[in-house]
N, C-alpha and C positions, 0 to 999 in steps of 0.2 A: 452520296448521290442516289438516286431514286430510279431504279432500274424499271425500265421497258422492254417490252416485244410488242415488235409488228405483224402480225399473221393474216395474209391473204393469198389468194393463191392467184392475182396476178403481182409476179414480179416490180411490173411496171407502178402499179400503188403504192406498192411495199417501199419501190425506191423514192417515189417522190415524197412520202409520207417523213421517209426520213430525213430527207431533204427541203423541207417546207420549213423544218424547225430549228431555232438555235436552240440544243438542247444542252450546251453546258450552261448556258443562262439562265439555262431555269431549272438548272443543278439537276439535271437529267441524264443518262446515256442509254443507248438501245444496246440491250445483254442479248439482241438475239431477233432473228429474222425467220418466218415458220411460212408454210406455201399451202400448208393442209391442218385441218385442227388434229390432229394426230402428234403432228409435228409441234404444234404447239402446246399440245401437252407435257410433252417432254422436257421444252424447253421450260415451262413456268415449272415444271417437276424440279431440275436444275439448277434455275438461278433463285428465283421466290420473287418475282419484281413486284413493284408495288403498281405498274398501271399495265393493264395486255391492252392493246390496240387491236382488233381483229374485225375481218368481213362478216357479215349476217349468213351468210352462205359459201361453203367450202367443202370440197370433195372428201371423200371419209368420216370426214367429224364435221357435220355443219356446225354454224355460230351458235344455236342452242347448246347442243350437245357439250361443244365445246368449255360453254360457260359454266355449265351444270359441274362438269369434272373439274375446273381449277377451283369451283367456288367451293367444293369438296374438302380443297387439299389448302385453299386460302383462303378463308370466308374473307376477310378484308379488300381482298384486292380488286383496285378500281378497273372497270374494265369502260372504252366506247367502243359504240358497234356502229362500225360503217356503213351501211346501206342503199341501194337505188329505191328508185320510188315504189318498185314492184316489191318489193320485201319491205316493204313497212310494217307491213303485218307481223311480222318475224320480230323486227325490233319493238314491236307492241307487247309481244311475250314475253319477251326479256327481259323487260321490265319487271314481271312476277319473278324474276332471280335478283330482282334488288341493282340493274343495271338501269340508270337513270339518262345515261350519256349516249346521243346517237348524233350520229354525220351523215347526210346527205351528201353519194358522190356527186359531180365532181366534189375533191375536198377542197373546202376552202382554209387558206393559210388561218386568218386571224379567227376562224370559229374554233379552229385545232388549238391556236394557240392561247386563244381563252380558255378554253375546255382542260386543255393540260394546267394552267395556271391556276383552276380552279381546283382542280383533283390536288395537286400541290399542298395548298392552301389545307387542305381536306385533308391529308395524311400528316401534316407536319402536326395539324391540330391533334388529328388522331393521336401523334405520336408522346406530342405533348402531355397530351392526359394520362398516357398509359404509363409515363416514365411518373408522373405527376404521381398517378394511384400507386407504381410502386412505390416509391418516395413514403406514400402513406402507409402503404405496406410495412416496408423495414420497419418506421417510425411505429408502428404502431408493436412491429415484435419488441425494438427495444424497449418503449416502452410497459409492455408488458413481463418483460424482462424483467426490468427496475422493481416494477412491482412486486415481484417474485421474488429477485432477491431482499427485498423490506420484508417481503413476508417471514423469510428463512431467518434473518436479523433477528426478526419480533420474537421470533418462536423460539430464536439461541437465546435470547436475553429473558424468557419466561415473563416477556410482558402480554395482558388480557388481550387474546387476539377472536374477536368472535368466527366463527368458520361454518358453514353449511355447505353442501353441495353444490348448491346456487351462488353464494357468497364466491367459491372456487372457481367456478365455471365463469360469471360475467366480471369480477373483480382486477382474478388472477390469471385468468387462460386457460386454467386445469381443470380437466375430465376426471376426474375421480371417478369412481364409480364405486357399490357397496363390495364388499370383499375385506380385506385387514390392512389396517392400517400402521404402519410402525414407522419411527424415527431411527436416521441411526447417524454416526458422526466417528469422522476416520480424520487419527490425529497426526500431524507431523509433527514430530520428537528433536530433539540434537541441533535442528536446524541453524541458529545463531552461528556454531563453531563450523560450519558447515556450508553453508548459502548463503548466500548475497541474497538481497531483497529481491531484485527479478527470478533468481534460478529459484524461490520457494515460491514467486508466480506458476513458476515452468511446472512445474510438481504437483503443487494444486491441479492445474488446467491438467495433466496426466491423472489424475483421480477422475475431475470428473469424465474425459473423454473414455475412462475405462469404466465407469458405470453407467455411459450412455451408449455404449456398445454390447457391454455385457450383462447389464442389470436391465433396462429400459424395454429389450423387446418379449421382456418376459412380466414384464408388469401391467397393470391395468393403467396403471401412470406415476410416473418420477419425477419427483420435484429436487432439487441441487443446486446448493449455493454455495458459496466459499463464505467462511469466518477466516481471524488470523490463525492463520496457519495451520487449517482442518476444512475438510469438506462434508455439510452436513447436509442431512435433507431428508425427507418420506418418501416411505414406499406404499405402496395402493398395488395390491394380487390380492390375488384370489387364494381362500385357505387352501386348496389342492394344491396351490403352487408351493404352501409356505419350505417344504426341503427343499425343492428344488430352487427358491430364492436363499437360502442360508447355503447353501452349497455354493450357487455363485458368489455368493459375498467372501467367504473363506478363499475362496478361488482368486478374487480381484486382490485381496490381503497380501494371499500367497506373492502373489504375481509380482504387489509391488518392494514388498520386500527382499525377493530375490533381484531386484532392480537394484538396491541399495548403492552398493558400486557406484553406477550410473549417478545414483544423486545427491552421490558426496557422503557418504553411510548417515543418512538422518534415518529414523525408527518409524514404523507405523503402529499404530492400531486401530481397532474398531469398536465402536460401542453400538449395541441396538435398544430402545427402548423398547417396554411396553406393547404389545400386539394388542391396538384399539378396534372397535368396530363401525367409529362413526366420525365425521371432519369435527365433532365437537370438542374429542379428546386429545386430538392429534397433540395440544399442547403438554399432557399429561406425558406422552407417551416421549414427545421432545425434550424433557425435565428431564425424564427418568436416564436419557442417553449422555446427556451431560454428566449425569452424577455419577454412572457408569463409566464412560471415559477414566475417571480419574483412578478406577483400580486399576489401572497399568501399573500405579504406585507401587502396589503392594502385591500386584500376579505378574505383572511384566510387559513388555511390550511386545509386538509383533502376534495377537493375537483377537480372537473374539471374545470382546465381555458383553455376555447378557443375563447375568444372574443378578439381581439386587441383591447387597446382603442387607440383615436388619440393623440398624444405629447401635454402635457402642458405646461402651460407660467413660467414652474420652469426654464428656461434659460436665462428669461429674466428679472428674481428678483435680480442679483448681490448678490446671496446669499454667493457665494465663495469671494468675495472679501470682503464681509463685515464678512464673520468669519476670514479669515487671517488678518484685519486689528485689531481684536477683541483680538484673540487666540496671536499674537505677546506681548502683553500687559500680558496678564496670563502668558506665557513663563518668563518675563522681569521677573513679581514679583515675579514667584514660585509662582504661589497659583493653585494648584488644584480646589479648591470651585469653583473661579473664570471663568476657564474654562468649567466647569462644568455649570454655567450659561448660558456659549458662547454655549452650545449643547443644552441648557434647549431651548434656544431662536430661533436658527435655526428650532427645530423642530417644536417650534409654528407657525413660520414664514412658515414651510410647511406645516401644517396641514392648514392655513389658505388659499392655493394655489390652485383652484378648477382642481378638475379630474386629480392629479398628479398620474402617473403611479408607480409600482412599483417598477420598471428596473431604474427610473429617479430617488426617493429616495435611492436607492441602492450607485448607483452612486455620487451621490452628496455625502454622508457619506465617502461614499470609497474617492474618490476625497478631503475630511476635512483629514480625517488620512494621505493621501501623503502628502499635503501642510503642517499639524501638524511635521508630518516627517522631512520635510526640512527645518524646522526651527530651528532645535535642532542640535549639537553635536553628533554623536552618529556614532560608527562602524556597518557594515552588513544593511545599512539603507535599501537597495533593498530587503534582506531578510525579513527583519522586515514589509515591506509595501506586500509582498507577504502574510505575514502571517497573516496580518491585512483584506485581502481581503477574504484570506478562514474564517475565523471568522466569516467574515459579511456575505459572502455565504450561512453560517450554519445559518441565524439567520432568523426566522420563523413571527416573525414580528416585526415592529417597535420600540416597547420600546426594544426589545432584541439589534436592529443594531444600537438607538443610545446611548444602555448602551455599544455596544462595543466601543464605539469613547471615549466613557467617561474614559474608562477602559482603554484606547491608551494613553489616556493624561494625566491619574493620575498617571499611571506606570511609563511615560519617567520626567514629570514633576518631582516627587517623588524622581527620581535619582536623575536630577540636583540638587536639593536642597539641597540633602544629599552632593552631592558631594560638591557642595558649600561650607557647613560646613565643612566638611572635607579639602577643600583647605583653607579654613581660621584655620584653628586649624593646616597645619603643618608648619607654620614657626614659631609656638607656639613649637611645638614637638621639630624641630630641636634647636631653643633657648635654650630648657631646656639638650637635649643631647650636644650642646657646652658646656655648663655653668658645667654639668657632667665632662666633659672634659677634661676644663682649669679652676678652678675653684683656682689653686693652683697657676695661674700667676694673672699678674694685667689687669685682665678684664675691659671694660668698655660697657655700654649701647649703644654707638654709634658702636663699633664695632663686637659686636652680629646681633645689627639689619641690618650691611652691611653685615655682613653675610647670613641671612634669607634675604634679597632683599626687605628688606621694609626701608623705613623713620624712622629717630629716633622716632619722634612724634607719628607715625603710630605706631611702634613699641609698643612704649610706650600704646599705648590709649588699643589694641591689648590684649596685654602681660597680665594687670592688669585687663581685663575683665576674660581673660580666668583663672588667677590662683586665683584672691581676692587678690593678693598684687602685688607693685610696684618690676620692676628690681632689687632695690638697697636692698629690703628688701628680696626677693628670694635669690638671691647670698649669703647674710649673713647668712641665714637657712640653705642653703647647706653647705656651710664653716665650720659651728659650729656645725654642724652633724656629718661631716669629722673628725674636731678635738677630737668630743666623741667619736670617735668610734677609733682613736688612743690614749687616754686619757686612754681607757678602755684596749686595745686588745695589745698596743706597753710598750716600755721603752724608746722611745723617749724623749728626754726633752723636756719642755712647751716652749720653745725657737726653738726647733727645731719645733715644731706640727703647732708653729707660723705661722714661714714659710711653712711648707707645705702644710699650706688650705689656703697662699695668703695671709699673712697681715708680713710688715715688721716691724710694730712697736708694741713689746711685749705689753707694755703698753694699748695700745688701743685694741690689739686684749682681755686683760685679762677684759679691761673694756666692750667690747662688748658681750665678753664671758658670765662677771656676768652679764649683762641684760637681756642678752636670756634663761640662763639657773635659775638665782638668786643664784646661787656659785661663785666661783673662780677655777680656772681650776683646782689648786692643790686640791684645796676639791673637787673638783667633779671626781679625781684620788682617793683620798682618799675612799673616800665610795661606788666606783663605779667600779675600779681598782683590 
């Protein structure tokens, strides 16, 4: 509703004035009735209405006066000024405060109630616009936002991001200003055994709200984005600040580490890159903290890393080619153990590598799992080594990144093997479903196994591993099973049943019959029948 006062200091106005109008109809109500502008002060103080109704002249606060002080305290709000014909003059001035609206008394109903319709009209547009310009507002934080976070994106993934001062400022929404510039990137560790995908949300959003509380007011400007599972971003101070911003940083570390508890014990750490001097390098400086991150590997976690160390001789060890020529060999046999050796070994081989960094063990690992990859069979291989990467990402040190490699090759190994078995057991299957079949014509051994795609011999060697007997003695079980179960269940003749399970000479089938079963067909109708 759109709130009013009436202020005159006769009564008698005041009542009629509110009385003239239907003002729920025009989604109105009067918040208030004033007799002096004094009074009416207070009252617009109080409610904030969007229209004052008030006389040109009133004892204490005439109509100027009056208008001067709400329009103080409300620039917006409409006001009309009632007047006789001797005050006109007064509503002439009034006008210089931006009051456009005047009533000659007596009031007339429908000029009031055009007058209000109009202001109406006036405020809703007002209101319109301003909720409008918010609108644009937000939309335009988030979108500045998006852009922001693209930019942190560009700059984790070390793609050419051009950057100036100017580029930051009309681009991205960021004030930078000259001072030092650094990257830094705070990891969450454990997380997978730990977190559900929201509660490593919850965790993030706790990072960054504790370096936009603790970090932010001591900078010249902070930029914060989330990657998976790390909060990365620059910092812009001032070099007098630079202890005093490494001290906070250590401080937010501290902080959230002894939260661990609280977040399911996942690990922190922090890397800082490079201290730059200009938006040009910022990406240099974002490189160097990623690479940094990764000696949690090898110093630990729950700490600050900002030393670069210099590259090791791990490139120069053929470590990669002597696990692929290893790891091919564990593939051939199926043997998990085996392979599991081939990691046992690589790792010793790095541990004994002096001052191997921990971006180079990363790598190398990652690097076994894609070569392991390509060695195999297998659908979604890109996926699969994608997902092998974030695994090793997650993994807080050593033993955790080469039990993931171990856990690559036991899984895909494990398949093959299975499968293996499984491709040698189904021209076993399908054997036994022909033999189901045709069991009632004159089968032979050679023409099953042309059917399953193998060698008689092979057939044969095959066949009696996987069931405990030979061809000739399976077919004859089925046979004489066939015939009990028509011996039992028909009124076939023993002549006819003969022929139906495949044997043309009664004779031989009656004598096959009494071996396998120790009856004669007719007696095993008889007592069975």
């Amino acid at each position: 509703m759109i709130k009013v006062i009436i202020a005159d200091d006769e009564e008698r106005i005041c009542q009629l004035t509110k009385a003239l109008i239907d003002w729920d109809s025009l989604g109105m109500e009067i918040s208030g009735i004033a007799h002096n502008g004094l009074e009416a002060t207070e009252l617009v103080k109080l409610h904030a209405p969007q229209i004052l109704i008030t006389d040109i002249r009133m004892p204490g606060c005439n109509g100027l006066d009056l208008i001067q002080n709400v329009k103080r305290m409300i620039p917006n709000l409409e006001i009309i000024i009632i007047s006789g014909y001797a005050h006109f003059e007064y509503a002439q001035n009034a006008i210089k405060y931006g009051v456009g609206n005047y009533l000659l008394k007596p009031i007339n109903k429908s000029e009031l109630n055009s007058t209000l319709e109009k202001l109406k009209k006036k405020i809703e547009d007002r209101q319109e616009a301003q909720e409008k310009t918010k609108r644009l507002v937000e939309q335009n934080k988030k979108d500045v936002s998006k852009l922001q976070r693209a930019l942190v994106e560009q700059l984790m993934e070390q793609k050419e991001v051009e950057l100036s001062y100017d580029i930051l400022k009309n681009e991205y929404g960021l004030y930078f200003k000259p001072g030092i510039f650094q990257a830094f990137w705070i990891k969450v560790d454990e997380y997978m055994e730990n977190l559900s995908k929201s509660g490593l949300t919850i965790v993030i959003d706790k990072i960054s709200s504790l370096l936009e509380s603790t970090i932010r007011p001591k900078c010249l400007e902070l930029l914060a984005g989330q990657g998976h599972a790390c909060c990365v971003g620059i910092l812009n101070y001032e070099r007098r600040s630079r202890e005093e911003i490494r001290r906070l940083l250590k401080d937010c570390l501290n902080q959230l580490n002894a939260q661990r508890d609280i977040f399911g014990q996942v690990t922190f750490s922090m890397a800082l890159g490079c201290e730059v001097k200009a938006p040009e390098y910022i990406g240099a400086s974002m490189a160097e903290a990623g690479v940094m991150i990764q000696e949690r590997l090898v110093k630990g976690t729950g700490r600050v890393l900002d030393r670069m160390p210099e590259p090791s001789a791990i490139h120069e060890q053929n470590f990669l080619e002597k696990y692929l020529r290893r790891i091919k060999h564990s593939i051939e046999i199926m043997s998990p153990d085996e392979a599991d050796d081939v990691v046992e070994d690589l790792r010793a081989s790095v541990e004994k590598t002096r001052d191997v960094r921990g971006s180079e063990i990363l790598e190398l690992v990652y690097s076994c799992g894609i070569l392991f990859l390509s060695q195999i069979e297998m659908q979604e291989r890109t996926q699969a080594g994608l997902d092998f990467r974030e695994r090793c990402e997650q993994c807080a040190s050593q033993d955790r990144l080469f039990g993931q490699l171990k856990a690559l090759q036991n899984e895909h190994i494990t398949k093959i093997r299975q499968k293996h078995e499984s491709d040698a057991e189904r021209p076993i299957r399908l054997a036994k479903q022909y033999i189901q079949n045709h069991f009632s014509e004159q089968i032979t051994q050679e023409e099953v196994s042309e059917f399953v795609g193998l060698s008689t011999a092979y057939f044969s060697v095959q066949f009696k591993k996987a069931e405990g007997e030979g061809f000739a003695k399976y077919l004859i079980r089925v046979r004489i099973e066939q015939a009990k179960i028509l011996l039992r269940e028909s009124n076939y003749s023993i002549s006819d049943i003969c022929k139906k399970v495949g044997y043309n000479d009664l004779k031989h089938f009656t004598h096959t019959f009494e071996k396998t079963t120790g009856v004669k067909p007719s007696v095993y109708r008889k007592l069975y029948g």
